[in-house]
BAMARZA-947440 format. One record per residue (C-alpha): residue number from 1; x, y, z. Coordinates in Angstrom, 3 decimals, decimal comma, padded with zeros to 6 digits. Each point is the difference from the previous one (the first is absolute). Layout:
N
NUM  X  Y  Z
...
END
This chain:
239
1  068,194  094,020  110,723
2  003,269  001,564  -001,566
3  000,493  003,192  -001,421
4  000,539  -000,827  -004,047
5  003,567  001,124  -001,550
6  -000,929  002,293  -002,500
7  -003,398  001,907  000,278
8  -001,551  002,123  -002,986
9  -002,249  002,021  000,402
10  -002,319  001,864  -002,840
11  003,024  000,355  -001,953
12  -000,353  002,127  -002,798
13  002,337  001,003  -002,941
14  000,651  -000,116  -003,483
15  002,228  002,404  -003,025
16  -000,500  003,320  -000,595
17  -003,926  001,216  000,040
18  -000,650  -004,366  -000,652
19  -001,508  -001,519  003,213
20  000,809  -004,047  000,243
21  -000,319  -000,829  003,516
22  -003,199  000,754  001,624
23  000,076  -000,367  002,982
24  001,783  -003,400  000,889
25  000,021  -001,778  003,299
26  001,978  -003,439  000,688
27  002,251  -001,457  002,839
28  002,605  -002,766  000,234
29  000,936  -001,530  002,957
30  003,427  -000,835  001,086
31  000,822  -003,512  -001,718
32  -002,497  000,268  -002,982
33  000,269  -000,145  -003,589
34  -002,882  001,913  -001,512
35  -000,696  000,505  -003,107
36  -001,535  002,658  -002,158
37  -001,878  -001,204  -002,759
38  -002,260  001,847  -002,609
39  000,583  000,669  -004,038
40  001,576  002,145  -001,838
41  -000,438  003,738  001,017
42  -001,178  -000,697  003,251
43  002,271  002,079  001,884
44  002,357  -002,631  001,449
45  003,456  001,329  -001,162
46  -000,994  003,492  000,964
47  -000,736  -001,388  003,366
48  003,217  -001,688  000,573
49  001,537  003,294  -001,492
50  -001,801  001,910  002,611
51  000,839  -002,341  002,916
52  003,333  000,590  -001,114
53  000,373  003,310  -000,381
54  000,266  000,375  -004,131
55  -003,438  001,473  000,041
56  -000,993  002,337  002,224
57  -003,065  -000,672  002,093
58  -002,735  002,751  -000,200
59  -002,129  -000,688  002,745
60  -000,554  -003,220  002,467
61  002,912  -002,017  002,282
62  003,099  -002,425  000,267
63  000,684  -001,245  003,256
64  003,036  -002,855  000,253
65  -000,621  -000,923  003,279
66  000,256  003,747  001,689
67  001,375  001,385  -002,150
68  -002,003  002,482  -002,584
69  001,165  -000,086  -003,807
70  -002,375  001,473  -002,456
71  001,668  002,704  -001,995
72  003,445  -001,034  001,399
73  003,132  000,150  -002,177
74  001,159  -003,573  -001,549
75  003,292  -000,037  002,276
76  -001,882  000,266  003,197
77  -002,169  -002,358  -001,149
78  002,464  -002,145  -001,038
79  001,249  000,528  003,529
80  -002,994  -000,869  002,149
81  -000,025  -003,183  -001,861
82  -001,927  -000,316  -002,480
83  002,090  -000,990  -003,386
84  -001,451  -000,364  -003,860
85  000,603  -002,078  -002,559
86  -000,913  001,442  -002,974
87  -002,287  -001,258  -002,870
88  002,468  -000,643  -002,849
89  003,379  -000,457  002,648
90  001,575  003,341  -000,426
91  003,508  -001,525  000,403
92  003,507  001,365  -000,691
93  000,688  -001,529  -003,556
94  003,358  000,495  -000,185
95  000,948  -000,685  003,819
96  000,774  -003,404  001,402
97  -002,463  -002,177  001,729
98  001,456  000,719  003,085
99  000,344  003,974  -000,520
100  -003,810  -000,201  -000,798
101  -000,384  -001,648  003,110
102  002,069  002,138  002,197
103  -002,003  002,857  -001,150
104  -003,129  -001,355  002,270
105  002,116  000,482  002,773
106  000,972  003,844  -001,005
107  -001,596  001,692  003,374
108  001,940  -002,719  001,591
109  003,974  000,101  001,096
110  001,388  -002,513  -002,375
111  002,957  -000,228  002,012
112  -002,594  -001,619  002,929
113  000,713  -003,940  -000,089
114  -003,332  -000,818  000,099
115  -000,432  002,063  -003,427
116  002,102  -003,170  -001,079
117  -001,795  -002,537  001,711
118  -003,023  001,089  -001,922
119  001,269  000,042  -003,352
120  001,257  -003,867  000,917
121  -003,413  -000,390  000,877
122  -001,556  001,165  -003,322
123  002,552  -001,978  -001,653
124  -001,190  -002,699  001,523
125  -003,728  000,354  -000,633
126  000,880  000,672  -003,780
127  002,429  -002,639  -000,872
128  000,359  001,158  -003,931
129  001,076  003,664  001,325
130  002,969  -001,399  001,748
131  001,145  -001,371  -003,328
132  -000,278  003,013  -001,211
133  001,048  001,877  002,063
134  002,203  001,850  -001,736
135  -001,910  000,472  -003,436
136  -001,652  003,083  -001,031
137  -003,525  -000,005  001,182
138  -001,478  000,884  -003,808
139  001,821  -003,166  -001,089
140  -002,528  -002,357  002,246
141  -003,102  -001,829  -000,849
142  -003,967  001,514  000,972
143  000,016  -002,194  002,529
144  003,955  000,576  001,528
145  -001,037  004,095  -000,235
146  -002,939  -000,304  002,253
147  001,932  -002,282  002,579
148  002,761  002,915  000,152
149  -002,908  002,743  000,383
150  -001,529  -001,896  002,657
151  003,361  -000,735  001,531
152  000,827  003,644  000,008
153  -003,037  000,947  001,861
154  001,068  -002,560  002,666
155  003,013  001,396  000,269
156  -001,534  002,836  001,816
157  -001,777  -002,176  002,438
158  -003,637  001,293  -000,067
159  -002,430  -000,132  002,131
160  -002,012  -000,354  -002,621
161  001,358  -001,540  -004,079
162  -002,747  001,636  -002,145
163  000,769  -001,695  -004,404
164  -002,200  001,203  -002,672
165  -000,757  -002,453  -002,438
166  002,417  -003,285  001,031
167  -001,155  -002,056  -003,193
168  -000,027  002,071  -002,407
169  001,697  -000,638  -002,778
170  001,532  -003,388  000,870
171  -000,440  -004,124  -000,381
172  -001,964  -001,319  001,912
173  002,619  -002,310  001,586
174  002,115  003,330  000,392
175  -003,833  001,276  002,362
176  000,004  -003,141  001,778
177  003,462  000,033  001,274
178  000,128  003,605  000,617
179  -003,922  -000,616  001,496
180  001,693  -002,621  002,627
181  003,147  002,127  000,926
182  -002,877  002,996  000,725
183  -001,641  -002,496  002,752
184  003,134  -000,775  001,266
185  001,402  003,973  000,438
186  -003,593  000,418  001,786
187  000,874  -003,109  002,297
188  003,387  002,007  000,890
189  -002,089  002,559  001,333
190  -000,637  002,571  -002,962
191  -003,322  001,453  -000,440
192  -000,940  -000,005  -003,525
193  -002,765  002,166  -002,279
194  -000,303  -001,449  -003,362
195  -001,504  001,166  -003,268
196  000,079  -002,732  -002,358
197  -001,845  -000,200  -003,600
198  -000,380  -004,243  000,589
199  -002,750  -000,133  002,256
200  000,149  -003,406  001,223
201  003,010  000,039  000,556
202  000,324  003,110  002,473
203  -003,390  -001,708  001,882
204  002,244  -002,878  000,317
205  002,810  001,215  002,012
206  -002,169  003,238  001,729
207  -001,324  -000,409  003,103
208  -002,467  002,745  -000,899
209  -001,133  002,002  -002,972
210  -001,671  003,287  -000,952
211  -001,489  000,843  -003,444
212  000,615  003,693  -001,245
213  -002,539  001,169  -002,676
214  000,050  003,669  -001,541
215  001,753  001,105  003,344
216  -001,851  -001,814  002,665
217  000,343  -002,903  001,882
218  -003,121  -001,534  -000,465
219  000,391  -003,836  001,045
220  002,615  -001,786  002,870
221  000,153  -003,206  001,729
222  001,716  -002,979  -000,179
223  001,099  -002,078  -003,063
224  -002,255  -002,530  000,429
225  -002,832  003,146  000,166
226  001,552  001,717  -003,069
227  000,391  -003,255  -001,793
228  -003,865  -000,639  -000,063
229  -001,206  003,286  -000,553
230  -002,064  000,041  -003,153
231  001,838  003,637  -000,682
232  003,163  -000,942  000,456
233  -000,167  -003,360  -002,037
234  -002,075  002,119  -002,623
235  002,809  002,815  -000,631
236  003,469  -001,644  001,364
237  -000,555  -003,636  -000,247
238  -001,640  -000,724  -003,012
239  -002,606  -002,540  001,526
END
Protein backbone atom coordinates (compact mmCIF):
# COMPACT_ATOMS: atom_id res chain seq x y z
CA UNK A 1 0.00 0.00 0.00
CA UNK A 2 1.44 3.64 -0.51
CA UNK A 3 2.87 5.83 1.85
CA UNK A 4 0.04 8.87 2.17
CA UNK A 5 1.33 12.57 1.15
CA UNK A 6 0.89 14.39 4.12
CA UNK A 7 0.88 12.53 7.56
CA UNK A 8 -0.24 14.26 10.96
CA UNK A 9 0.38 13.07 13.70
CA UNK A 10 -1.14 14.14 17.37
CA UNK A 11 -0.84 17.57 16.29
CA UNK A 12 -1.33 19.93 18.87
CA UNK A 13 -1.50 23.81 18.98
CA UNK A 14 -3.47 26.71 19.55
CA UNK A 15 -2.82 30.96 20.74
CA UNK A 16 -1.22 31.96 23.58
CA UNK A 17 -2.06 29.74 26.94
CA UNK A 18 -5.61 28.63 24.48
CA UNK A 19 -5.26 24.94 23.39
CA UNK A 20 -7.43 24.20 19.95
CA UNK A 21 -5.92 21.24 18.50
CA UNK A 22 -5.77 18.23 20.58
CA UNK A 23 -4.13 16.03 19.36
CA UNK A 24 -5.06 15.62 15.55
CA UNK A 25 -4.17 12.78 13.27
CA UNK A 26 -5.16 12.62 9.37
CA UNK A 27 -3.40 11.63 6.03
CA UNK A 28 -3.97 12.38 2.35
CA UNK A 29 -2.74 10.44 -0.24
CA UNK A 30 -1.16 11.63 -3.36
CA UNK A 31 -4.19 12.45 -5.83
CA UNK A 32 -6.93 13.07 -3.12
CA UNK A 33 -9.14 15.79 -2.29
CA UNK A 34 -10.04 15.55 1.36
CA UNK A 35 -11.94 17.48 3.12
CA UNK A 36 -12.18 18.76 6.64
CA UNK A 37 -15.49 19.23 7.84
CA UNK A 38 -16.85 20.16 11.39
CA UNK A 39 -18.68 23.62 12.73
CA UNK A 40 -17.74 26.53 13.79
CA UNK A 41 -14.83 26.52 16.39
CA UNK A 42 -13.77 23.23 15.65
CA UNK A 43 -10.27 23.89 15.08
CA UNK A 44 -10.10 23.64 11.27
CA UNK A 45 -8.48 27.05 10.35
CA UNK A 46 -6.00 26.65 13.15
CA UNK A 47 -5.13 23.38 11.61
CA UNK A 48 -4.52 24.58 8.19
CA UNK A 49 -2.63 27.52 9.98
CA UNK A 50 -0.51 25.00 11.67
CA UNK A 51 0.11 22.80 8.59
CA UNK A 52 1.23 25.90 7.21
CA UNK A 53 3.33 27.30 9.42
CA UNK A 54 1.12 30.54 10.78
CA UNK A 55 0.65 28.71 14.01
CA UNK A 56 3.15 27.10 15.61
CA UNK A 57 2.71 23.45 16.46
CA UNK A 58 3.23 22.58 20.21
CA UNK A 59 3.58 19.06 20.24
CA UNK A 60 2.76 16.06 17.57
CA UNK A 61 4.09 15.74 13.59
CA UNK A 62 3.98 16.88 9.81
CA UNK A 63 5.47 14.64 7.50
CA UNK A 64 5.04 15.63 3.47
CA UNK A 65 6.21 12.63 2.21
CA UNK A 66 9.83 12.58 4.16
CA UNK A 67 9.99 15.38 4.92
CA UNK A 68 9.17 16.62 8.74
CA UNK A 69 7.24 20.09 9.10
CA UNK A 70 5.67 20.73 12.41
CA UNK A 71 6.92 23.96 13.86
CA UNK A 72 8.57 24.88 10.50
CA UNK A 73 8.65 28.49 9.26
CA UNK A 74 5.82 29.39 6.48
CA UNK A 75 8.61 29.85 3.65
CA UNK A 76 9.98 26.41 4.06
CA UNK A 77 6.79 25.22 4.14
CA UNK A 78 5.78 26.97 1.37
CA UNK A 79 8.85 25.37 -0.14
CA UNK A 80 8.34 21.67 0.51
CA UNK A 81 5.08 22.14 -1.14
CA UNK A 82 2.51 22.61 0.63
CA UNK A 83 0.64 26.12 -0.37
CA UNK A 84 -2.61 27.88 1.49
CA UNK A 85 -5.32 29.55 0.43
CA UNK A 86 -6.60 31.50 2.94
CA UNK A 87 -10.19 31.77 4.41
CA UNK A 88 -11.33 35.22 3.25
CA UNK A 89 -8.55 35.35 -0.05
CA UNK A 90 -5.95 37.56 1.42
CA UNK A 91 -5.21 39.11 -2.03
CA UNK A 92 -3.25 42.22 -3.10
CA UNK A 93 -6.18 44.81 -3.53
CA UNK A 94 -4.54 47.22 -5.27
CA UNK A 95 -2.22 44.89 -7.54
CA UNK A 96 -3.26 43.47 -10.86
CA UNK A 97 -4.66 40.06 -11.34
CA UNK A 98 -1.65 38.96 -12.72
CA UNK A 99 0.79 40.62 -9.98
CA UNK A 100 -1.46 38.71 -7.43
CA UNK A 101 -0.77 35.78 -9.30
CA UNK A 102 2.88 36.09 -9.80
CA UNK A 103 3.19 36.40 -6.15
CA UNK A 104 2.38 32.40 -5.80
CA UNK A 105 5.32 31.89 -7.67
CA UNK A 106 7.64 34.26 -5.28
CA UNK A 107 10.17 31.27 -4.10
CA UNK A 108 10.20 30.63 -7.74
CA UNK A 109 12.63 32.41 -10.56
CA UNK A 110 10.09 34.34 -12.48
CA UNK A 111 12.45 34.72 -15.16
CA UNK A 112 12.10 30.51 -15.53
CA UNK A 113 9.76 29.98 -18.74
CA UNK A 114 7.86 27.56 -17.21
CA UNK A 115 6.91 30.30 -14.43
CA UNK A 116 5.04 31.57 -17.67
CA UNK A 117 3.68 28.51 -18.83
CA UNK A 118 1.91 28.26 -15.54
CA UNK A 119 0.40 31.49 -15.29
CA UNK A 120 -1.04 30.60 -19.10
CA UNK A 121 -2.21 27.68 -17.46
CA UNK A 122 -4.16 29.39 -14.62
CA UNK A 123 -5.41 31.69 -17.14
CA UNK A 124 -6.75 29.10 -18.74
CA UNK A 125 -8.49 27.27 -15.91
CA UNK A 126 -10.02 30.74 -14.84
CA UNK A 127 -11.27 32.21 -17.99
CA UNK A 128 -12.80 35.58 -16.19
CA UNK A 129 -9.11 36.30 -14.71
CA UNK A 130 -7.68 36.56 -18.14
CA UNK A 131 -10.17 39.33 -18.81
CA UNK A 132 -9.05 40.83 -16.14
CA UNK A 133 -6.09 40.52 -16.13
CA UNK A 134 -5.02 43.67 -15.70
CA UNK A 135 -7.65 45.05 -13.09
CA UNK A 136 -6.97 45.57 -9.55
CA UNK A 137 -7.73 42.46 -7.66
CA UNK A 138 -10.14 44.49 -4.92
CA UNK A 139 -12.13 45.59 -7.98
CA UNK A 140 -13.36 41.73 -8.71
CA UNK A 141 -16.41 39.87 -7.74
CA UNK A 142 -16.49 37.03 -4.43
CA UNK A 143 -16.36 34.63 -6.77
CA UNK A 144 -13.35 36.22 -9.36
CA UNK A 145 -11.24 36.82 -5.75
CA UNK A 146 -11.29 33.24 -4.77
CA UNK A 147 -10.37 32.00 -8.40
CA UNK A 148 -7.18 34.44 -8.17
CA UNK A 149 -6.37 33.04 -4.49
CA UNK A 150 -6.62 29.64 -5.66
CA UNK A 151 -4.72 30.49 -8.80
CA UNK A 152 -1.97 31.99 -6.77
CA UNK A 153 -1.48 28.96 -4.73
CA UNK A 154 -1.05 27.03 -8.04
CA UNK A 155 1.31 29.14 -9.07
CA UNK A 156 3.66 27.61 -6.65
CA UNK A 157 2.99 24.13 -7.79
CA UNK A 158 2.25 22.20 -4.53
CA UNK A 159 2.46 19.08 -3.72
CA UNK A 160 -0.26 19.59 -1.87
CA UNK A 161 -3.23 22.98 -2.57
CA UNK A 162 -4.66 23.21 1.00
CA UNK A 163 -8.18 26.42 0.66
CA UNK A 164 -9.99 27.26 3.74
CA UNK A 165 -13.44 27.87 3.25
CA UNK A 166 -13.93 27.80 -0.93
CA UNK A 167 -17.76 28.81 -0.65
CA UNK A 168 -17.91 31.08 1.56
CA UNK A 169 -19.33 34.00 0.88
CA UNK A 170 -20.37 33.44 -2.76
CA UNK A 171 -23.51 32.33 -5.26
CA UNK A 172 -24.02 29.34 -5.51
CA UNK A 173 -23.44 29.25 -9.31
CA UNK A 174 -20.11 31.22 -8.44
CA UNK A 175 -19.43 27.41 -5.81
CA UNK A 176 -20.39 25.29 -8.57
CA UNK A 177 -18.11 26.59 -11.15
CA UNK A 178 -15.30 27.19 -8.89
CA UNK A 179 -16.44 23.44 -7.27
CA UNK A 180 -15.81 21.93 -11.01
CA UNK A 181 -12.50 23.85 -11.81
CA UNK A 182 -11.30 22.29 -8.08
CA UNK A 183 -11.93 18.58 -9.63
CA UNK A 184 -10.32 19.47 -12.57
CA UNK A 185 -6.84 21.11 -10.81
CA UNK A 186 -6.98 17.64 -8.76
CA UNK A 187 -7.22 15.71 -12.22
CA UNK A 188 -3.91 17.78 -13.25
CA UNK A 189 -2.28 16.16 -10.52
CA UNK A 190 -2.70 18.58 -7.39
CA UNK A 191 -3.43 17.16 -4.10
CA UNK A 192 -6.03 19.10 -2.42
CA UNK A 193 -7.19 19.55 1.57
CA UNK A 194 -10.36 21.39 1.78
CA UNK A 195 -12.27 23.10 4.57
CA UNK A 196 -15.50 24.12 3.32
CA UNK A 197 -18.65 25.48 5.47
CA UNK A 198 -21.24 23.67 2.54
CA UNK A 199 -21.09 20.25 3.52
CA UNK A 200 -22.51 18.56 0.65
CA UNK A 201 -20.86 20.09 -1.42
CA UNK A 202 -17.14 19.35 -0.20
CA UNK A 203 -18.53 15.37 0.19
CA UNK A 204 -19.28 15.80 -3.37
CA UNK A 205 -16.03 16.47 -4.93
CA UNK A 206 -13.75 14.71 -1.79
CA UNK A 207 -12.65 11.52 -2.18
CA UNK A 208 -12.45 11.32 1.60
CA UNK A 209 -13.46 13.28 4.65
CA UNK A 210 -12.60 13.77 8.33
CA UNK A 211 -14.82 15.53 10.93
CA UNK A 212 -12.90 17.81 13.52
CA UNK A 213 -14.87 18.43 16.79
CA UNK A 214 -13.39 20.55 19.81
CA UNK A 215 -9.84 19.56 18.44
CA UNK A 216 -10.17 15.97 17.53
CA UNK A 217 -10.76 14.06 14.69
CA UNK A 218 -13.38 11.98 15.75
CA UNK A 219 -15.09 10.45 12.48
CA UNK A 220 -13.38 9.58 8.67
CA UNK A 221 -14.35 7.57 5.79
CA UNK A 222 -15.69 8.00 2.64
CA UNK A 223 -18.49 10.35 1.42
CA UNK A 224 -20.85 7.92 0.95
CA UNK A 225 -19.88 6.84 4.93
CA UNK A 226 -20.00 10.50 6.09
CA UNK A 227 -23.09 11.17 4.10
CA UNK A 228 -25.19 8.57 6.14
CA UNK A 229 -23.88 9.08 9.40
CA UNK A 230 -26.69 10.04 11.72
CA UNK A 231 -23.94 12.68 13.31
CA UNK A 232 -22.94 14.13 10.48
CA UNK A 233 -26.48 14.59 8.85
CA UNK A 234 -27.60 15.72 12.47
CA UNK A 235 -24.95 18.72 12.85
CA UNK A 236 -23.71 19.52 9.05
CA UNK A 237 -26.49 18.37 6.92
CA UNK A 238 -29.54 19.29 8.39
CA UNK A 239 -31.37 15.85 7.80
Amino acid sequence: MAEPLLTVSGLQSGYGDIQILWGVDLDVMAGEIVCLVGSNGAGKTTLLKTLSGLVTATAGSVRLGGTELAGAEPDRVLAAGIAHVPEGRRLFRTMSVTDNLLMGAYLRDTKDPEVKADLDRVMTMFPRLAERARQDAGTLSGGEQQMCAIGRGIMSRPKVLMIDELSLGLAPRAVELLSETLVEVNRAGTTILLIEQDVMTALEISHRGFVLDRGRVVMSGTPDVLAEAPEVREAYIGA
